[in-house]
Biopython code that builds the backbone (N, CA, C, O; Angstrom):
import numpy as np
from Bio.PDB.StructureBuilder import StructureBuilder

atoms = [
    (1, "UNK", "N", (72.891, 6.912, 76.896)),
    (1, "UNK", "CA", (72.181, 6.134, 75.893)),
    (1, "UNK", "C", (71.779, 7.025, 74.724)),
    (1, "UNK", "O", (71.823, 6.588, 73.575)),
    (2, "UNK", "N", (71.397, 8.241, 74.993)),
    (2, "UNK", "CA", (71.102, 9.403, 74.291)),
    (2, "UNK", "C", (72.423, 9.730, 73.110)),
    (2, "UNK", "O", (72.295, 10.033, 71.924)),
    (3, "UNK", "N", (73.530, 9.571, 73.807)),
    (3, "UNK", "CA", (74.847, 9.763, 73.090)),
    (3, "UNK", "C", (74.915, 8.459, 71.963)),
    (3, "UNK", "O", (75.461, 8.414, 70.860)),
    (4, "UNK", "N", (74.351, 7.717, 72.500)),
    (4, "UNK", "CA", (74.973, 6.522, 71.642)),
    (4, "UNK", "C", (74.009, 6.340, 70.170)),
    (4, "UNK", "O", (74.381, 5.838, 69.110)),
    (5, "UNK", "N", (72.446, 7.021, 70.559)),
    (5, "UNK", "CA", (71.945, 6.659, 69.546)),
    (5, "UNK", "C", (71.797, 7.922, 68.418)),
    (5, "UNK", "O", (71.063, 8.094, 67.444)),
    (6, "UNK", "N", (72.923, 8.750, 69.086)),
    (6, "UNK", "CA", (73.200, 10.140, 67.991)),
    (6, "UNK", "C", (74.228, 9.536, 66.946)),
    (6, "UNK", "O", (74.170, 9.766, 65.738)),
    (7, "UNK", "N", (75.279, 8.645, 67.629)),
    (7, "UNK", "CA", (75.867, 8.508, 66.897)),
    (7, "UNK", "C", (75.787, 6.951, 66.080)),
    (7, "UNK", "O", (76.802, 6.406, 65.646)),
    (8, "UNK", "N", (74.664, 6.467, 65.981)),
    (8, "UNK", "CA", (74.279, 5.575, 65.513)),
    (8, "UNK", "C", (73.387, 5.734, 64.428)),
    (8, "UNK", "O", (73.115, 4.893, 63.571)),
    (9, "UNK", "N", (72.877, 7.098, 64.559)),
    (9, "UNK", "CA", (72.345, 7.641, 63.361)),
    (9, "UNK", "C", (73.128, 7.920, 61.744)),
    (9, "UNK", "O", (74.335, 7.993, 61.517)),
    (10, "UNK", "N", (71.728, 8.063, 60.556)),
    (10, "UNK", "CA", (73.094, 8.055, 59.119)),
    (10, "UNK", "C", (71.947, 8.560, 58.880)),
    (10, "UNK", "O", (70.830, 8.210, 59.261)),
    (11, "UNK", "N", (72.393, 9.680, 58.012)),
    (11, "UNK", "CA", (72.022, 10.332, 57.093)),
    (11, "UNK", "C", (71.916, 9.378, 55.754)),
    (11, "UNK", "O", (72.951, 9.196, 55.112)),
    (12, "UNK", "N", (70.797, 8.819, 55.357)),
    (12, "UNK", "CA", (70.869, 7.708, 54.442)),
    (12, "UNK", "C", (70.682, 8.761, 53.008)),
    (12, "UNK", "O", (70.664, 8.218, 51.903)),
    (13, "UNK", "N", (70.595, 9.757, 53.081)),
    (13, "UNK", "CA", (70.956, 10.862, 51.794)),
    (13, "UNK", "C", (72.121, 10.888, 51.209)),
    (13, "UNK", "O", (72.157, 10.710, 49.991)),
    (14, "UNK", "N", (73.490, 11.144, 52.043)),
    (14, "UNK", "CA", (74.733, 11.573, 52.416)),
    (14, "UNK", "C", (75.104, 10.138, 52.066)),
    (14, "UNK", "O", (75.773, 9.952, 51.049)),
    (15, "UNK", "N", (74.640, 8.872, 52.995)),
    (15, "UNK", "CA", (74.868, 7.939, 52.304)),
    (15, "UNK", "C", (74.892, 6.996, 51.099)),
    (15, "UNK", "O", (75.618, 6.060, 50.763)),
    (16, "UNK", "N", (73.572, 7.741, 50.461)),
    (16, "UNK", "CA", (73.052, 7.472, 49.012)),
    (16, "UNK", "C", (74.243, 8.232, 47.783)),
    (16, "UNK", "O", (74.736, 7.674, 46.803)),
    (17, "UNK", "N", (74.432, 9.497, 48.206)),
    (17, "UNK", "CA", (75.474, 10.179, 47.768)),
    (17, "UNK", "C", (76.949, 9.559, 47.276)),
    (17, "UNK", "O", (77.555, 9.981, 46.291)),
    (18, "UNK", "N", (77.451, 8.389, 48.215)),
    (18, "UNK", "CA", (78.896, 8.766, 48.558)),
    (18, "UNK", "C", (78.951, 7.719, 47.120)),
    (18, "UNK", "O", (78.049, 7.392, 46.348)),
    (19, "UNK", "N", (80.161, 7.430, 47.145)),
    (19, "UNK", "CA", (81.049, 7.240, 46.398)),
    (19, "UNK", "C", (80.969, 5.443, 45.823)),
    (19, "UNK", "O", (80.916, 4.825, 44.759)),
    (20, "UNK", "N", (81.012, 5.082, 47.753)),
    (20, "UNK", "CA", (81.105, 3.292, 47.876)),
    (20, "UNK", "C", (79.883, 2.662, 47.470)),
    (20, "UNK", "O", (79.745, 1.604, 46.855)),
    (21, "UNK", "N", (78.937, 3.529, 47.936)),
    (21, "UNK", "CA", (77.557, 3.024, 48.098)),
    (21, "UNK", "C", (76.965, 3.210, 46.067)),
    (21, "UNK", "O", (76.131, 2.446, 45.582)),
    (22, "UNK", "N", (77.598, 4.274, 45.311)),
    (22, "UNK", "CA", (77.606, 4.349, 43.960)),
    (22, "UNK", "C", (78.382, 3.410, 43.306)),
    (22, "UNK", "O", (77.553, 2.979, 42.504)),
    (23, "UNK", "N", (79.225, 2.902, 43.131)),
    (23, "UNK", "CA", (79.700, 1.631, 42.922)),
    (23, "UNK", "C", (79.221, -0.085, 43.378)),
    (23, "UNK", "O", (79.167, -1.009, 42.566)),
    (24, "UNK", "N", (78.853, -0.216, 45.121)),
    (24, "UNK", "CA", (77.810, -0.925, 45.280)),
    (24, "UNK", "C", (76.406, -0.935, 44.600)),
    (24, "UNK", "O", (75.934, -2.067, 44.705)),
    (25, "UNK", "N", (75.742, -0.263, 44.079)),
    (25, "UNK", "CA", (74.459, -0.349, 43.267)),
    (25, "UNK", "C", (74.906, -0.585, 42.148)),
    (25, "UNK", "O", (74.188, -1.419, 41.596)),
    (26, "UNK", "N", (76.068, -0.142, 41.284)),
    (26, "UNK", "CA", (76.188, -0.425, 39.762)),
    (26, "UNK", "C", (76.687, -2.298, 40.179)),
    (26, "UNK", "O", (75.771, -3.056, 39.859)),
    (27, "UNK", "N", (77.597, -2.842, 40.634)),
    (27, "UNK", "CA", (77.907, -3.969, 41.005)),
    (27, "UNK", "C", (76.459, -4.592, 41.087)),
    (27, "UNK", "O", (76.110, -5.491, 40.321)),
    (28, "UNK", "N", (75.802, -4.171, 41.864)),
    (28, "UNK", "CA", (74.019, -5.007, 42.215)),
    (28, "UNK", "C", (73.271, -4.883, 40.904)),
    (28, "UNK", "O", (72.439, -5.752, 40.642)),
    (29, "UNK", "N", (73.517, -3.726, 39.913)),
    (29, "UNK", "CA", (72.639, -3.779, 38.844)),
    (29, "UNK", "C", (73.687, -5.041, 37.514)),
    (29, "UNK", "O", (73.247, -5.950, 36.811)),
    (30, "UNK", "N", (74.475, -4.748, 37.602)),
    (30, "UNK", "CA", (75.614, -5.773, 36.726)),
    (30, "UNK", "C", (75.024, -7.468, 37.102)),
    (30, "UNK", "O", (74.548, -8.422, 36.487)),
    (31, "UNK", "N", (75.298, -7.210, 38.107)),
    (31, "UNK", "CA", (74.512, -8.792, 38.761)),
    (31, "UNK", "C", (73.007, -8.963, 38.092)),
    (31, "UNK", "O", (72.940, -9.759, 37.156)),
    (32, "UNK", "N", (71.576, -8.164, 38.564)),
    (32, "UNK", "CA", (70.694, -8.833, 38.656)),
    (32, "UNK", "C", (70.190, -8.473, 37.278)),
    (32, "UNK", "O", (69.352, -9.235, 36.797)),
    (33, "UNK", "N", (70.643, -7.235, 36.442)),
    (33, "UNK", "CA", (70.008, -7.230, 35.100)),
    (33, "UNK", "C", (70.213, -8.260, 34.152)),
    (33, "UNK", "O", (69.343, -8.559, 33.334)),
    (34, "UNK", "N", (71.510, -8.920, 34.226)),
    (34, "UNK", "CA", (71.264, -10.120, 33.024)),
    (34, "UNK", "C", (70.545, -10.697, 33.345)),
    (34, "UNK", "O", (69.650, -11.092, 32.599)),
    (35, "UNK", "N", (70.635, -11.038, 34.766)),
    (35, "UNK", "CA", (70.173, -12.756, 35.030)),
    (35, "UNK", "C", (68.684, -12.138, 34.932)),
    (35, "UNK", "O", (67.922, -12.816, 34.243)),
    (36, "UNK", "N", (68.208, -11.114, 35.430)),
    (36, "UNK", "CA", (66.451, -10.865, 35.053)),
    (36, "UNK", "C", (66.383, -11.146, 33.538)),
    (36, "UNK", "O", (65.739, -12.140, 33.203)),
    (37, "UNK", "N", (66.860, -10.531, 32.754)),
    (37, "UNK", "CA", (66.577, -10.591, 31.480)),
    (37, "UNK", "C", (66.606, -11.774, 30.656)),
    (37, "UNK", "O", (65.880, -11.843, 29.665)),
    (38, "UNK", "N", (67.727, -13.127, 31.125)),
    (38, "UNK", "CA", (67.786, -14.042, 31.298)),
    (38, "UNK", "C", (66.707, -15.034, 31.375)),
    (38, "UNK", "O", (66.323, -15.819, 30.508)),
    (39, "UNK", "N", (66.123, -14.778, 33.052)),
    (39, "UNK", "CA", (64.886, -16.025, 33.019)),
    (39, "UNK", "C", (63.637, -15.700, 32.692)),
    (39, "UNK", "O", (62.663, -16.451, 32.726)),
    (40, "UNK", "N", (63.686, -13.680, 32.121)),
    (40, "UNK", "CA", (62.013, -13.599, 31.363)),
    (40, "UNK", "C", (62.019, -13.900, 30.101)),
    (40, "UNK", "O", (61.024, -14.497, 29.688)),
    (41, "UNK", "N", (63.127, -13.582, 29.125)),
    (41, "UNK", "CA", (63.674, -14.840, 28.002)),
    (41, "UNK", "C", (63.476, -15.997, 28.107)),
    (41, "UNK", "O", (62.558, -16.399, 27.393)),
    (42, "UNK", "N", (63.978, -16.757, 28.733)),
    (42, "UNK", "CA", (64.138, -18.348, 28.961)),
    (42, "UNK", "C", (62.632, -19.151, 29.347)),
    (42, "UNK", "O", (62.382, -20.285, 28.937)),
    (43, "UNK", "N", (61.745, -18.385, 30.161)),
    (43, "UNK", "CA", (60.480, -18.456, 30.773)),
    (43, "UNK", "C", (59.867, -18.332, 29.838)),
    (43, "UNK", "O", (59.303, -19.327, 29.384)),
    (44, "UNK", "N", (59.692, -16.605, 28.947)),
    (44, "UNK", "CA", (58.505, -16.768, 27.820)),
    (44, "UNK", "C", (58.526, -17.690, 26.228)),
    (44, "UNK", "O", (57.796, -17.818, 25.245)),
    (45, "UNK", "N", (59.931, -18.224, 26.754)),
    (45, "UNK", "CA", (60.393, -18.308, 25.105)),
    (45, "UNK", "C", (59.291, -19.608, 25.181)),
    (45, "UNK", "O", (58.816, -19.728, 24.051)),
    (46, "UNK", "N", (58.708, -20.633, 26.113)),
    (46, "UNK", "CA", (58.508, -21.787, 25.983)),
    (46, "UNK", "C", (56.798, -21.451, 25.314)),
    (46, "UNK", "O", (56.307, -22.298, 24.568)),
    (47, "UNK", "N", (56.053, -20.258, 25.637)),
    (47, "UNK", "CA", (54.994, -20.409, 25.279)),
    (47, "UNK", "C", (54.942, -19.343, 24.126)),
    (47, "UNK", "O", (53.882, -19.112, 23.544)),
    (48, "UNK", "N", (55.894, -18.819, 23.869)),
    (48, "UNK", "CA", (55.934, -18.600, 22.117)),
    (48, "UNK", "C", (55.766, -19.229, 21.552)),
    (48, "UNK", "O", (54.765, -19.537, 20.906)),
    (49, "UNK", "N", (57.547, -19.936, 21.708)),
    (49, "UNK", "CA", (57.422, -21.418, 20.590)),
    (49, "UNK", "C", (56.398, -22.321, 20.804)),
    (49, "UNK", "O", (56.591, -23.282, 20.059)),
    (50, "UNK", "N", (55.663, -22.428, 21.293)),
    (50, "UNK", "CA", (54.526, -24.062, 21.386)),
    (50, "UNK", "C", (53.288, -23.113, 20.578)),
    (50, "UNK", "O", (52.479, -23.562, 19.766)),
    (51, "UNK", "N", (53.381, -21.866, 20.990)),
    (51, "UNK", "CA", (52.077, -21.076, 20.202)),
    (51, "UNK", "C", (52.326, -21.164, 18.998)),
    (51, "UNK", "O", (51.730, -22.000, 18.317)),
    (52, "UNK", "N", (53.466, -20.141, 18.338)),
    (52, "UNK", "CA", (53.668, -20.123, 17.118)),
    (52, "UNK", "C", (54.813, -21.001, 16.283)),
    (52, "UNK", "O", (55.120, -20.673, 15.137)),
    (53, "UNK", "N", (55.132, -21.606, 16.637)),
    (53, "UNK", "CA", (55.917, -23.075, 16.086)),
    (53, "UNK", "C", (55.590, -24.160, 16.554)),
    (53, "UNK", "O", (54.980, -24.355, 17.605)),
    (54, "UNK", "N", (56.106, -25.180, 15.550)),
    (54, "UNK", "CA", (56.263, -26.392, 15.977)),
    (54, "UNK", "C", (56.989, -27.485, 16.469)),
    (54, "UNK", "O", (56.560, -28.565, 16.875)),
    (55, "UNK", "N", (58.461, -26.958, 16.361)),
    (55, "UNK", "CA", (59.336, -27.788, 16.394)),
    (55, "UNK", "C", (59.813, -28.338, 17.532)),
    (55, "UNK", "O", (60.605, -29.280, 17.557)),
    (56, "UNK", "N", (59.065, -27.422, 19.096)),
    (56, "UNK", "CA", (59.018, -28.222, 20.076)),
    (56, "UNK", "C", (58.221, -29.417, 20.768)),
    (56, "UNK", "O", (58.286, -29.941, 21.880)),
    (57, "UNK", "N", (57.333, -29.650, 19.477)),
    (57, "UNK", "CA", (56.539, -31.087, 19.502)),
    (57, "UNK", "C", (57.155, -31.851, 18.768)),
    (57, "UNK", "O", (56.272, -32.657, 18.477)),
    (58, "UNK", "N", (58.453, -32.316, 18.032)),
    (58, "UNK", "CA", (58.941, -33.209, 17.728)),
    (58, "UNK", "C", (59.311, -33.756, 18.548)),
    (58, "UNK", "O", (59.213, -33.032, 19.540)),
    (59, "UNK", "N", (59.885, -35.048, 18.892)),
    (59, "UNK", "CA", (59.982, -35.984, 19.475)),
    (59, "UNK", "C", (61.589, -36.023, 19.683)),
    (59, "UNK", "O", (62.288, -35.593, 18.766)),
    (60, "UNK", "N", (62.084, -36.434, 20.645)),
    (60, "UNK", "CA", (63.499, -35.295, 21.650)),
    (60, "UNK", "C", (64.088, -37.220, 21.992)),
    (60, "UNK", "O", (65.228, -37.458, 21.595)),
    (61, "UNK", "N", (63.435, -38.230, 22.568)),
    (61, "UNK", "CA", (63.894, -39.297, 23.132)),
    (61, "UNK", "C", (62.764, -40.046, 23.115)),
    (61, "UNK", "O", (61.943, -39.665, 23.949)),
    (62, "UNK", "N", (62.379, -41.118, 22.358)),
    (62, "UNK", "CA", (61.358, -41.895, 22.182)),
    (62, "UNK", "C", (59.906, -40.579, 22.234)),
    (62, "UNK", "O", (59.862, -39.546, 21.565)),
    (63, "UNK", "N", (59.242, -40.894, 22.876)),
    (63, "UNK", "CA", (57.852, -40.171, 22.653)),
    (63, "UNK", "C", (58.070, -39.098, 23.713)),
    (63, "UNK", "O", (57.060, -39.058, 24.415)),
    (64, "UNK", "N", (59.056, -38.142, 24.145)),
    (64, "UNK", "CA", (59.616, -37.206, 24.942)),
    (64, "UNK", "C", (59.378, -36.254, 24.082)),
    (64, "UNK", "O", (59.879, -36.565, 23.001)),
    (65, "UNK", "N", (58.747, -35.039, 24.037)),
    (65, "UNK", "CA", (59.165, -33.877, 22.789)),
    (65, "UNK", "C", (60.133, -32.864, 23.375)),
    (65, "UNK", "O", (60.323, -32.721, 24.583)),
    (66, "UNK", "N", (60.523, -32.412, 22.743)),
    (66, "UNK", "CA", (61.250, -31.069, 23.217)),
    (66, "UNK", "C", (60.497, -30.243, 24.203)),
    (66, "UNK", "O", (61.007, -29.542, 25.078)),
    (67, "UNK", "N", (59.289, -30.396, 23.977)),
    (67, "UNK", "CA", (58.470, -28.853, 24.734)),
    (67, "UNK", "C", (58.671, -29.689, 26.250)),
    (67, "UNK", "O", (58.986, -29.083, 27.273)),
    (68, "UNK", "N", (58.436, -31.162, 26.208)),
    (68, "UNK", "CA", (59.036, -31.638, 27.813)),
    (68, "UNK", "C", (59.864, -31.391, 28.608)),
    (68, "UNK", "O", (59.873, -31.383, 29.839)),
    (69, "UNK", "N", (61.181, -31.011, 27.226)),
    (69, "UNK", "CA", (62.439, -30.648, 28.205)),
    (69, "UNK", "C", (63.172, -29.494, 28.221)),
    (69, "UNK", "O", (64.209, -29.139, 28.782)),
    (70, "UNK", "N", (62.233, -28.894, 27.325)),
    (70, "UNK", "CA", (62.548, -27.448, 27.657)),
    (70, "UNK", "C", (61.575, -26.765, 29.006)),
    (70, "UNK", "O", (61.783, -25.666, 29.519)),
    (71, "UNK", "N", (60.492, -27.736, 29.394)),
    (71, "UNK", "CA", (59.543, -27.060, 30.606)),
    (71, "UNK", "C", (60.218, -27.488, 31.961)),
    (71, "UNK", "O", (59.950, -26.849, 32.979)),
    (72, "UNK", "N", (61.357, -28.885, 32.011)),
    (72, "UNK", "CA", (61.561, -29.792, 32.621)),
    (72, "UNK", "C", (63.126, -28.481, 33.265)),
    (72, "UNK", "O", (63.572, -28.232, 34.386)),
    (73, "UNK", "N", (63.557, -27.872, 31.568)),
    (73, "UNK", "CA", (64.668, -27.048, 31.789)),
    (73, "UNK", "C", (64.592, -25.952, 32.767)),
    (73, "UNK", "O", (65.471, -25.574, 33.542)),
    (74, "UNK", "N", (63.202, -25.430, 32.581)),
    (74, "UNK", "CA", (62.858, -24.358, 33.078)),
    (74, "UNK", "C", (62.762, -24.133, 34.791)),
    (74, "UNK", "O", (62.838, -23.112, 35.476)),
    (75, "UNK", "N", (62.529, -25.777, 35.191)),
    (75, "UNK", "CA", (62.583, -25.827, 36.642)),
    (75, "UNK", "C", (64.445, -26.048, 37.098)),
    (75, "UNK", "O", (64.790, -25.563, 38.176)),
    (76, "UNK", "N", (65.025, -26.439, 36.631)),
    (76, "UNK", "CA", (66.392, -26.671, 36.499)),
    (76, "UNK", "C", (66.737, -25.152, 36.631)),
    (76, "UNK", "O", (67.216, -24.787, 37.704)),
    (77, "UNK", "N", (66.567, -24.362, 35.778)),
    (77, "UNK", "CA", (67.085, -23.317, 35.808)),
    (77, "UNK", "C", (66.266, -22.186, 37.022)),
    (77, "UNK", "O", (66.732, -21.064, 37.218)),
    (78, "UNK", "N", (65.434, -22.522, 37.511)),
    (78, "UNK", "CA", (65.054, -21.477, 38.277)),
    (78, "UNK", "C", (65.489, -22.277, 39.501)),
    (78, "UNK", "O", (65.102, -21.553, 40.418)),
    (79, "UNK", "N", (66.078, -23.367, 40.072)),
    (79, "UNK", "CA", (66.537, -23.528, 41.047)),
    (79, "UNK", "C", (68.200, -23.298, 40.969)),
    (79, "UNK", "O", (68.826, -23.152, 42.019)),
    (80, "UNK", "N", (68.858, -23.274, 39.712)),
    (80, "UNK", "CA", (70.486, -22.815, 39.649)),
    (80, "UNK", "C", (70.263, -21.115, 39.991)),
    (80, "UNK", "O", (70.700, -20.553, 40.995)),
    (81, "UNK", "N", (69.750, -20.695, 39.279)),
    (81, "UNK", "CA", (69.255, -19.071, 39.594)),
    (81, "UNK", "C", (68.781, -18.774, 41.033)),
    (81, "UNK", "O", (69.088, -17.702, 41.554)),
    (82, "UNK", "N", (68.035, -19.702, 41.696)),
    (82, "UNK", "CA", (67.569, -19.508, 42.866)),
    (82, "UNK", "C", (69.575, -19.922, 43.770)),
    (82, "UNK", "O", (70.430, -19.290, 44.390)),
    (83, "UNK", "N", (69.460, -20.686, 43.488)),
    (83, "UNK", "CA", (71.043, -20.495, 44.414)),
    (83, "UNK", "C", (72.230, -19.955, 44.199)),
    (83, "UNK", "O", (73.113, -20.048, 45.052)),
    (84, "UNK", "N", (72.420, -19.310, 43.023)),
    (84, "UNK", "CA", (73.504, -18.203, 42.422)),
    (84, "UNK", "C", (73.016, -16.913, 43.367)),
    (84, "UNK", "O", (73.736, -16.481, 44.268)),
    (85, "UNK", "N", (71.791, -16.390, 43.071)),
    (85, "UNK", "CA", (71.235, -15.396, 43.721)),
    (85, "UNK", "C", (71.183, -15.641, 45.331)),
    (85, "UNK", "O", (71.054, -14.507, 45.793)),
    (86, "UNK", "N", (71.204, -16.134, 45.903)),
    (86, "UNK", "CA", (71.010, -16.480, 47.180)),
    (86, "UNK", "C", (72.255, -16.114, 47.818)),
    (86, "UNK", "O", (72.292, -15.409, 48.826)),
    (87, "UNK", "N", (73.553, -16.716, 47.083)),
    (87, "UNK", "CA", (74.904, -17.054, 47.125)),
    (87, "UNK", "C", (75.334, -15.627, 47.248)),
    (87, "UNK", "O", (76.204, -15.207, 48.011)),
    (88, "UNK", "N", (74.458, -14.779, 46.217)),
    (88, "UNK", "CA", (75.617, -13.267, 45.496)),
    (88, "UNK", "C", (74.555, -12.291, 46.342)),
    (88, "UNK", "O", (75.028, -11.169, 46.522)),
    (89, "UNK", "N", (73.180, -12.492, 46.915)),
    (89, "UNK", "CA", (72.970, -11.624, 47.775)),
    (89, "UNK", "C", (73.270, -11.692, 49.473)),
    (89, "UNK", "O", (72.875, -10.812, 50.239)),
    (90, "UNK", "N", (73.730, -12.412, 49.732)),
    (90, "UNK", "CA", (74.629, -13.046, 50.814)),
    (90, "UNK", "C", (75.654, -12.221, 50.842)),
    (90, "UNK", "O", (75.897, -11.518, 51.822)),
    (91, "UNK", "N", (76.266, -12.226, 49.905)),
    (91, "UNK", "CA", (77.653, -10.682, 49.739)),
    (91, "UNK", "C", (77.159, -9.819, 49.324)),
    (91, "UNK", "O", (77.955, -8.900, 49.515)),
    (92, "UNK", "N", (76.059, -9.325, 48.695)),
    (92, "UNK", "CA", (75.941, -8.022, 48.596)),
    (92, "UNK", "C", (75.539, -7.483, 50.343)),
    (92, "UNK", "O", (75.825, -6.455, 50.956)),
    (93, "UNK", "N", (74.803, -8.655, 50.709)),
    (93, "UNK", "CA", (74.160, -7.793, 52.262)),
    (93, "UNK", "C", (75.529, -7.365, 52.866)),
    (93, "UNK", "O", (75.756, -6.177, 53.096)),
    (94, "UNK", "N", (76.287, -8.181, 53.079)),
    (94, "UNK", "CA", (77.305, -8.125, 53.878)),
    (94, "UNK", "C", (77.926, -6.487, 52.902)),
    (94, "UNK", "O", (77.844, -5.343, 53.350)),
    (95, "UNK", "N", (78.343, -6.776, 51.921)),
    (95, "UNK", "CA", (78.826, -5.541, 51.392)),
    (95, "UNK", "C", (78.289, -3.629, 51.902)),
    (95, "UNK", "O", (78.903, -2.593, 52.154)),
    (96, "UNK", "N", (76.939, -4.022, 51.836)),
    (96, "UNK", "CA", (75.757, -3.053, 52.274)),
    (96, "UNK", "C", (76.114, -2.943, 54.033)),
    (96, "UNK", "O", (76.571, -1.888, 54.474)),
    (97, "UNK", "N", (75.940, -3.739, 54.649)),
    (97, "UNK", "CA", (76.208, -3.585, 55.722)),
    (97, "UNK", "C", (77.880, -2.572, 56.363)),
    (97, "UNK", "O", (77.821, -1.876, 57.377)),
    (98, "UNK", "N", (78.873, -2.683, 55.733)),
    (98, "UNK", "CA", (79.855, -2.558, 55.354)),
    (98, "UNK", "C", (80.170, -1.139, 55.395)),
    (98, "UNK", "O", (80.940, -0.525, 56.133)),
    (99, "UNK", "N", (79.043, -0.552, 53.982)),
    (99, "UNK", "CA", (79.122, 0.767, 53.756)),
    (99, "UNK", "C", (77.881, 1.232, 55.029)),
    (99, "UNK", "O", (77.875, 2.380, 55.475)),
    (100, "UNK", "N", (77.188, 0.501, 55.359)),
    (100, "UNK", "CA", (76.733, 1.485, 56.477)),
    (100, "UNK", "C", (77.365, 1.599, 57.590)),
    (100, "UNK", "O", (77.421, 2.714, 58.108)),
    (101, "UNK", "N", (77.898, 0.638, 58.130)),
    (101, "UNK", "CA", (79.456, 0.912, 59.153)),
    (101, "UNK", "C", (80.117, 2.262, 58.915)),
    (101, "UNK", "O", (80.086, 3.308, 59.564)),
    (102, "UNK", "N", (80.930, 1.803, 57.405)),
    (102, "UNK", "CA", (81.417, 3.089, 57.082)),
    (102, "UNK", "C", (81.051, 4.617, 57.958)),
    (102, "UNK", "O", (81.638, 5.312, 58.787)),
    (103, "UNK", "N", (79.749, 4.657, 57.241)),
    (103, "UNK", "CA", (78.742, 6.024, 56.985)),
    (103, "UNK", "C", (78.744, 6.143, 58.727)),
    (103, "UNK", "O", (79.269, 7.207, 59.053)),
    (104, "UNK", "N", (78.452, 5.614, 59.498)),
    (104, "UNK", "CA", (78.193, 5.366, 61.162)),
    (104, "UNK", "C", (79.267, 6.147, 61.566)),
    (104, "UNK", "O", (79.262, 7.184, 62.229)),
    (105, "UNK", "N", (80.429, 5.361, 60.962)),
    (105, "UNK", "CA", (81.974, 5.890, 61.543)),
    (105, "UNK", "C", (82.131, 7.302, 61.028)),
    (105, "UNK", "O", (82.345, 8.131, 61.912)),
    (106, "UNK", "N", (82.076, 7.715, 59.891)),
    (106, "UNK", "CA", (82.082, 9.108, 59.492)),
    (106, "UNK", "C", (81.112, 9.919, 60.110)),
    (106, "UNK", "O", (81.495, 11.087, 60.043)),
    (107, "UNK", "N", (79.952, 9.816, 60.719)),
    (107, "UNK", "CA", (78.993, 10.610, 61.013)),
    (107, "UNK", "C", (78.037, 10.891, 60.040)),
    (107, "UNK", "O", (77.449, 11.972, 60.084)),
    (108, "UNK", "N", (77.739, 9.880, 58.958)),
    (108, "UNK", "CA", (76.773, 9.897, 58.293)),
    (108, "UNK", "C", (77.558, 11.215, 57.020)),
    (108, "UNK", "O", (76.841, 11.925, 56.315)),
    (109, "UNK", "N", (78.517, 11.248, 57.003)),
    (109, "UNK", "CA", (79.435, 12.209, 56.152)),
    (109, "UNK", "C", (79.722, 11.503, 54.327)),
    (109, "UNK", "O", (80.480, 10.566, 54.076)),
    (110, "UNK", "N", (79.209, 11.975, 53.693)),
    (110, "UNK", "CA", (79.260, 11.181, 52.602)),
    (110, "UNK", "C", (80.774, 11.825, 52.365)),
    (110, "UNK", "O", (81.453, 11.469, 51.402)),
]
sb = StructureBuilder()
sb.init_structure("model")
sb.init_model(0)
sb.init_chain("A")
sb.init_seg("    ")
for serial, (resi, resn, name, xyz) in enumerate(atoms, 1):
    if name == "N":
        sb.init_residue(resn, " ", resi, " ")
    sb.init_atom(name, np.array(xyz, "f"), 0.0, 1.0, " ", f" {name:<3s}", serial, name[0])
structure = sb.get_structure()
C-alpha cells in the first residue's frame, strides 16, 4: 500500500513547470478573461447610464423603457454565461485531470 501511494504522488512544482499544464492555463485564461471583462462591462454599464444619461428612460414598447430591458438583459445574460461556463469548465476539469494522470505516469517528471 506504501508502494502505491509513492507512486501516486506529483510533484505539483514539476507539474506547474511542464509544458501541457502551460498551455492548459493560457487556454483557461483565453476562456475566462473576455467573458470576465464582458459581464463587469455589461453589469456596470446599466448604472452608469441611468446615473449619467438619459436615454435609458425613453420608452422601448409602450410604457417599457430601455433601462427595463437592459436590467431584464442582464439576467438573460448571466444565465447564458452561467451555462457556457459550466459547459467549458466541465472540459477544462477533465483536461486538468488528464495532465495530472500524465504527471502520475511520469513520476511527477515535468
Amino acid at each position: 500500500m506504501n508502494d502505491q501511494n509513492e507512486k501516486s504522488k506529483v510533484n505539483y512544482v514539476q507539474v506547474e513547470q511542464s509544458e501541457q499544464f502551460q498551455q492548459f492555463m493560457n487556454k483557461r485564461k483565453k476562456f475566462i478573461v473576455p467573458y470576465t471583462i464582458f459581464f463587469l462591462v455589461f453589469y456596470f454599464l446599466l448604472p452608469i447610464c441611468t446615473s449619467y444619461t438619459s436615454f435609458l428612460n425613453t420608452p422601448a414598447i409602450g410604457d417599457i423603457s430601455w433601462v427595463w430591458i437592459f436590467a431584464f438583459a442582464q439576467f438573460v445574460m448571466t444565465f447564458v454565461l452561467c451555462t457556457v461556463y459550466v459547459k467549458k469548465a466541465g472540459a477544462l476539469d477533465k483536461e486538468a485531470d488528464q495532465i495530472i494522470k500524465n504527471q502520475v505516469q511520469k513520476g511527477g517528471a515535468a
